[in-house]
N, C-alpha and C positions, 0 to 999 in steps of 0.2 A: 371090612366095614363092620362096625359094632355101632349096638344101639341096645336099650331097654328091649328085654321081652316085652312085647304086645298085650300078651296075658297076664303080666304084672309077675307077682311072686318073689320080687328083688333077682332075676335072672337077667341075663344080659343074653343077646343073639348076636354070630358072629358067622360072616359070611364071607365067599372068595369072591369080589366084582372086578370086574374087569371094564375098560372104557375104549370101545376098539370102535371102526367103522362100520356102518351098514348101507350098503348098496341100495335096498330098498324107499332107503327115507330121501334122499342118502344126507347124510349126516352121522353123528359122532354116537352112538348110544351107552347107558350102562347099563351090564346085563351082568348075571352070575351065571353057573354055566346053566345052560339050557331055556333061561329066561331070560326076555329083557325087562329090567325095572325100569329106563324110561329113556327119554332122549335129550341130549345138554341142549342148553342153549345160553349163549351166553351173550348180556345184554348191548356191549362193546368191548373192543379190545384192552380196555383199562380198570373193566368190572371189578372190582374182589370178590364177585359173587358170581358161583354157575347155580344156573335153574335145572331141574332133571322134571322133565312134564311126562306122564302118560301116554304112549304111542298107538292112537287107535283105541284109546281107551283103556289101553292094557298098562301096567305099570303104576308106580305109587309117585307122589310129588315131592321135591329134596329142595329145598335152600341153603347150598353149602358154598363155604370161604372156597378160594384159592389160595397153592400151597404160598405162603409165603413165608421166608426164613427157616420153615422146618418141613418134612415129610410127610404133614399131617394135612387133611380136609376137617372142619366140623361146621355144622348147622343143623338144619331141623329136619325131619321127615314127617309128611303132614300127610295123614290117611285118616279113615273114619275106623270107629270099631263097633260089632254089631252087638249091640247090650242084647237085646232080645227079638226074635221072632224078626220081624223088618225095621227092628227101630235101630238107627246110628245112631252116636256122636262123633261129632270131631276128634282128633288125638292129635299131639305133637310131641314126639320124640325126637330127643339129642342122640346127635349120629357124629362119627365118627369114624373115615376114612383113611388109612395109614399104606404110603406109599410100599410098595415093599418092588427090590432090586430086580432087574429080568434075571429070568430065572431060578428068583427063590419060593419054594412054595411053599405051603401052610399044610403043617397036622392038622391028619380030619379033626385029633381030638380035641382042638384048638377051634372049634367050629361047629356051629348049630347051638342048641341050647346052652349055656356056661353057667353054672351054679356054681355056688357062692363057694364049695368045696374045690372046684378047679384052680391049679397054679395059677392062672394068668387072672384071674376075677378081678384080684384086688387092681392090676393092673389096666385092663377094661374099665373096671367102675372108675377111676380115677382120671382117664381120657374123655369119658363122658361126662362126669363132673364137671368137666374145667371149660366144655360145652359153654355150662351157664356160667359160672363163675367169671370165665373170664370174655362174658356178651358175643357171643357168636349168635345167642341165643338168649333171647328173655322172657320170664314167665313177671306177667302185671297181674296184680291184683285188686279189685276191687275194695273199696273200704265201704262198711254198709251201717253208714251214720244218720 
């Protein structure tokens, strides 16, 4: 999973998630290791969209495609960010999901912070780019006439 750092900086964050079962809920959740970031839901069998909702309040919110013709997930990840002291805003971030084989894993060094000096950056920015470019994800603008 990649996505814009949160903290801005032109950095990208890049993560191992996995989408396994939980007993608990029970149902499907996604979790990296030792957390879970939320639980699927998907709205019918013919969706092209999975929801990823907070469990207990734990976890962040995702509106992402299903794979179709290629290996990929993208949509939005929608959480708040704390400007100051107790004040929020909203944020939405282009995210991006990339199937990978059982059994292959991922260099740590291909994970967590990715600056603009890492091999793989331009290849990240370019997966998230195509987020909005090609509407998985829309940013609207106001016109103030």
């Amino acid at each position: 999973m990649v996505h814009p750092a949160l903290a801005g900086g032109g950095n990208i964050v890049g993560k191992l998630v996995s989408i396994t079962w939980d007993e608990m809920l029970p149902g499907m959740i996604l979790k990296e290791p030792g957390t879970v970031i939320g639980a699927l839901w998907i709205p019918h069998e013919r969706s092209p969209l999975i929801y990823i909702q907070p469990v207990n309040d734990i976890g962040v919110r995702l509106v992402i495609s299903t794979m179709v013709g290629e290996p990929c997930m993208r949509g939005l990840l929608l959480t708040v960010d704390n400007v100051v002291a107790n004040a929020y805003v909203p944020v939405s971030l282009p995210v991006v999901f990339q199937r990978l084989d059982v059994g292959k894993g991922v260099p740590s060094s291909d994970l967590g912070v990715i600056k603009n000096t890492h091999p793989l950056y331009q290849s990240y920015m370019e997966q998230i780019i195509a987020v909005i470019d090609r509407q998985f994800g829309r940013m609207v603008s106001l016109n103030k006439s």
